[in-house]
N, C-alpha and C positions, 0 to 999 in steps of 0.2 A: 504494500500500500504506500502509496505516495501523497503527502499533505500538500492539503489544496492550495493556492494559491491564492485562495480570497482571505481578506482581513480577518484577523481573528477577533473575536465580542471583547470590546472595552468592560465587559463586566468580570472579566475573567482575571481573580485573585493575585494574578502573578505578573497581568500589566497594569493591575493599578499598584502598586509594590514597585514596579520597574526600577524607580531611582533608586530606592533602600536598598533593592536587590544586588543593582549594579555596584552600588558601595560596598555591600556587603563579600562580594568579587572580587576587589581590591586586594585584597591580603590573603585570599586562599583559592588552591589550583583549583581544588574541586569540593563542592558541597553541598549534602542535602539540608533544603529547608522546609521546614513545615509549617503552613497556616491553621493557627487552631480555630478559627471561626467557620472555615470551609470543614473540618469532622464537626465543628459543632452544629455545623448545617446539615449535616447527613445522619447524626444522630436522631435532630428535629425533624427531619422526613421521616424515618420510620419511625419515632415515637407518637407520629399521628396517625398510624396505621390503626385502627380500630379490633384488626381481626387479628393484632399481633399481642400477643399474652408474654411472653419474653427474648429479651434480644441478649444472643450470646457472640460475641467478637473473638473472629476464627484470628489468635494471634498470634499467628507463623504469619500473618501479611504483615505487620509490623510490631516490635518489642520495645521501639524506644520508650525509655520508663516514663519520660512528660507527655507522650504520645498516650502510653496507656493511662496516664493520671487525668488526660480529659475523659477516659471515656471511663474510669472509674466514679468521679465524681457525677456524671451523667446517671447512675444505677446502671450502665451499662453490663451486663455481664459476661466470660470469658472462656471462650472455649481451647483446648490444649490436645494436644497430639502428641506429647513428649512427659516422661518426670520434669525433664529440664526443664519445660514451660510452667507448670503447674508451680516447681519451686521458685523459680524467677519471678512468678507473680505474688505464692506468699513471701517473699523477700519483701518486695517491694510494697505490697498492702498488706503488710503483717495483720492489721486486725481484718481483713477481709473476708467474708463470712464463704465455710468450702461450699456452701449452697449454692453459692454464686458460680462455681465452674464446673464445666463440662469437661471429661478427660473422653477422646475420641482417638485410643488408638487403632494400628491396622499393621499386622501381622509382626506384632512383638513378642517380646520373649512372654514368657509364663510370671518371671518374676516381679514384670511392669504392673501387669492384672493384680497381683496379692496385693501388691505397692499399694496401688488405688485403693482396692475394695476397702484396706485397712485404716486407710485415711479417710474414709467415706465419704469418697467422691462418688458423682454420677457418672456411670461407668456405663462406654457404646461397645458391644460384642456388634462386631459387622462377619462373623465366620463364626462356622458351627464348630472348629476345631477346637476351640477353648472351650466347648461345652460339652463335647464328647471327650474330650482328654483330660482336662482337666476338672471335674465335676464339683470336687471337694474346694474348689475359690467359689461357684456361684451357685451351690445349695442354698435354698431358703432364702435370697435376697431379692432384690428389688435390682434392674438390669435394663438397656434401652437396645433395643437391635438396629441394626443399620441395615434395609433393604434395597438389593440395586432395583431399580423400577425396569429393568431391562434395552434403558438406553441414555446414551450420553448427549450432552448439548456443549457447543463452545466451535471458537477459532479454531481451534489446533486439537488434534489426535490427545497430546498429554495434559489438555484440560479437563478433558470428558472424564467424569468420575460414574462414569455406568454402561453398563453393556457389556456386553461377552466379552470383550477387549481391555476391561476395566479390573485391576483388581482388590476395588471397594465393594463390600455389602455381601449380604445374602443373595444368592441364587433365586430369585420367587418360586421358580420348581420344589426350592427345600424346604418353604414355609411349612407347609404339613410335618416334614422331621424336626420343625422346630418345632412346633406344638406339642408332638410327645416328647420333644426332650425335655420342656419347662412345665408340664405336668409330673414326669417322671421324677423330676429335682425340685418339686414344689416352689419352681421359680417365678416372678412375678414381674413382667411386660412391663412397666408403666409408661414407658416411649415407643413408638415408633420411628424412624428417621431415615430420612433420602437425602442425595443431593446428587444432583446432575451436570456440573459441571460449570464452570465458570463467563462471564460477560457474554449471559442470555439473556436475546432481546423479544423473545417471545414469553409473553405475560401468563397464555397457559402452560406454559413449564411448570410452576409453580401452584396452577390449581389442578392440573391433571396428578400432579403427586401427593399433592393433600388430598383429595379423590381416591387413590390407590390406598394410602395409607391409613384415610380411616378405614375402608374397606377391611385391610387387613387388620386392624385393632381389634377391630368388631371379633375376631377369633377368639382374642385375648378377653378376658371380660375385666384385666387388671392394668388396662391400657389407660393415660391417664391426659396422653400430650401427644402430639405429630409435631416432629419436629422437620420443618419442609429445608431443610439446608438453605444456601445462601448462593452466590452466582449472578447477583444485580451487575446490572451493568452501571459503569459510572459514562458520564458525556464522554466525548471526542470531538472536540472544536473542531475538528475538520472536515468532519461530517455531520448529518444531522442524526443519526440512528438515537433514541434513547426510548426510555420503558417508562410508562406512565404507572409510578406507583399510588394512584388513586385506581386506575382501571384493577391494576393488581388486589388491591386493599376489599375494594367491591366483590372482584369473582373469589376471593378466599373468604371474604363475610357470609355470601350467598353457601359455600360450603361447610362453613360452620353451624349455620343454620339449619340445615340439614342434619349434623353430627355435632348437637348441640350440648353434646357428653367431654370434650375433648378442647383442652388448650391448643392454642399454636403459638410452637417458637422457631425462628428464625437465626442462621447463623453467617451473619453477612462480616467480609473479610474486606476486600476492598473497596466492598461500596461505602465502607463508612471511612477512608484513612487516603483512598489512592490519588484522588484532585487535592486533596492538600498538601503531597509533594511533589516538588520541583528537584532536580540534578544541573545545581550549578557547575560549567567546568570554562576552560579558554580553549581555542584553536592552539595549536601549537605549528600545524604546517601544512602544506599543501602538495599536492602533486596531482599532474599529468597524463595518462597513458593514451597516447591518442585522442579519443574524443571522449575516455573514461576521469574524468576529474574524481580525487579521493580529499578530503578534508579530515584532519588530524583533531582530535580533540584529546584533552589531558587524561581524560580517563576513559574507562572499556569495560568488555563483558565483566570483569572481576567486580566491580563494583552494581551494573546494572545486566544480568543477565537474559531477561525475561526476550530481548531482540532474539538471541542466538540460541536459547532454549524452547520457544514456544512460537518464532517469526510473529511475537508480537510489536504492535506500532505502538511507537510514542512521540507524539507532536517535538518537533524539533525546530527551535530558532534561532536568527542571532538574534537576541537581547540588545547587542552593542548596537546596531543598526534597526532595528525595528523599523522605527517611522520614517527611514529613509522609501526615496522615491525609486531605489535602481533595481532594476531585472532582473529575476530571479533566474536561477540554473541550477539545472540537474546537479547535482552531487549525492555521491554515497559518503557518511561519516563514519568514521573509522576512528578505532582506540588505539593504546600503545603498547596493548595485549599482543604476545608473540603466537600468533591462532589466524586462518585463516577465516573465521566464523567473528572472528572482534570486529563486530559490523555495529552499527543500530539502523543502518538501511539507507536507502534512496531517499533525499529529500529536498524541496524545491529550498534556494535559500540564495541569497543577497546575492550578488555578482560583486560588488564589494569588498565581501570580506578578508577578514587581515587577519593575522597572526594578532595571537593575544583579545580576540574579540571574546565578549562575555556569550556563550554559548547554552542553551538550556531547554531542559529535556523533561517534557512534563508528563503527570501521571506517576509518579514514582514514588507515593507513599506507603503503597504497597508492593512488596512482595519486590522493594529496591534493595536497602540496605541488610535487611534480613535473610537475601538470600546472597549478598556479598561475599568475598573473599579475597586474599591475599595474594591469589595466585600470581604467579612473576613476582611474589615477594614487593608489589607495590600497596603502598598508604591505602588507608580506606577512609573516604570524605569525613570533615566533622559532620555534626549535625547539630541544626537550628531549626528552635518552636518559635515561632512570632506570635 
């Protein structure tokens, strides 16, 4: 994909910030920053959601601890897929009550499961092998299952979290073996939960699996909540694509109604964090190849990998030139990762530009710094809350 060539909305966080930005540039090669009014904007979108009962923040999209502090104070609550997550969180909100987190691992050891159960978290089994092997962690408890709905939604192949190709969730074939195994071990349903994949812009996505999922509760008669996963899409100024979370809100009320026995929670990862960050960096140099132009930027896939891992797009400008008047050209940008794949892609951009131009790469407050790395042994951005 290639960014359009028409202006971008002067409403957009990070050109009304422009100056502060550009200063902020001044003294560092590369940085993320983050707007806390834009998650505190996206918190207040779904907390108007009428048919939504609890909001959990999947936070492998972002850990910074001021980042989690807004959506702490928000009653936000936190979903985890690691020990490491779940501790990092009590670190950081020691009196934080464990009601508030979600532990949602997927194909971990045996000794992650005791870990939990012991701490009495709420614990997602998405595979019957922890409940046929291990029986004696989930006799007698309370347990939430993860079903694949038998299909994936998103961009890219490894955002799809469902369908044969996926390996999240139950099988639906095995639901019946799971009913006699949580009779068998006197266990007790009280979630169901999906998620299908990530920046889906179709609205019933989300009521076709609430659909599914009461459906299957209805087995359970110790079912208590459908948890429909998360996968919102956030804007892309370059296009117009977005999801009207009222139409969303309406067709999942309309299902509630129907299955008026049953909470719904929600676990949105980048739609609550990912327009709040920006990736400041500088051009560092150019080149040539015939009619192939490459532009250098100070930093690469170590830092933001999501281009070279998922051919995902991220709005890319010069900052330093913006309101300039001069002709845009094709250029692919490039990092100073030694990798053939250190792309962030084709993008239209100044005829202008120089070395040392303030460069910046939006969308990156999720799933940027948190899935960073050191590789080539190079720095990893600071990072700034505004």
């Amino acid at each position: 994909m290639i960014d359009s060539v028409l202006p971008l909305q002067e409403s957009v966080w990070w050109l009304q910030k422009r100056d502060h930005l550009l200063d902020l540039a001044k003294n560092q090669l590369n940085a993320f920053i983050y707007d806390s009014k834009t998650i505190e904007r996206s918190i207040a979108s779904l907390k108007n959601m009428e048919s939504i009962d609890k909001i959990f923040y999947a936070m492998k999209a972002n850990f910074n601890p001021d980042l989690l502090r807004i959506l702490y104070d928000f009653n936000i609550n936190f979903e985890c897929v690691s020990p490491g997550e779940v501790k990092f969180l009590i670190k950081t909100f020691p009196n934080i009550g464990i009601n508030r987190i979600l532990f949602t691992p997927n194909f971990s050891p045996k000794d992650e499961y005791i870990w939990a159960m012991n701490l009495g978290l709420k614990v997602t089994i998405d595979n019957l092998y922890p409940l046929k092997e291990w029986p004696e962690i989930f006799k007698n408890k309370n347990i939430i299952v993860r079903i694949d709905t038998g299909h994936g939604e998103g961009h890219h192949k490894h955002v799809k979290t469902a369908g044969k190709e996926s390996k999240f969730g139950i099988h639906l074939p095995q639901v019946k073996e799971l009913m006699v195994l949580v009779k068998s071990m006197d266990i007790n349903i009280v979630g169901i939960h999906a998620h299908n994949g990530s920046e889906i812009y179709e609205v019933n996505n989300w009521i076709t699996i609430a659909e599914q999922l009461a459906l299957i509760g209805k087995k359970f008669n110790t079912t208590k909540f459908l948890d429909i996963g998360g996968g919102f899409p956030t804007s892309n100024h370059s296009d117009n694509r977005s999801v009207s979370m009222k139409d969303l809100d309406d067709g999942l009320l309309r299902i509630k109604q129907k299955y008026p026995n049953y909470k719904f929670w929600i676990e949105p990862g980048r739609y609550l964090v990912a327009e709040s960050g920006i990736l400041l960096t500088h051009i560092t140099q150019m080149k040539n190849k015939g009619d192939k132009k490459f532009i250098g930027v100070g930093t690469g896939m170590n830092t933001l990998i999501r281009p070279a891992l998922y051919d995902a797009h991220h709005e890319i400008i010069n900052l330093t030139r913006y309101y300039d008047n001069t002709v845009t050209e094709l250029v692919e940008i490039v990092g100073p990762i030694c990798e053939s794949g250190d792309s962030f892609g084709m993008h239209r951009f100044k005829k202008g530009s120089r070395e040392d131009d303030v460069i910046l790469i939006a969308n990156v407050g999720a799933y940027g710094s948190s899935m960073s790395s050191h590789y080539n042994l190079r720095e990893l951005p600071i990072e700034i809350i505004l």
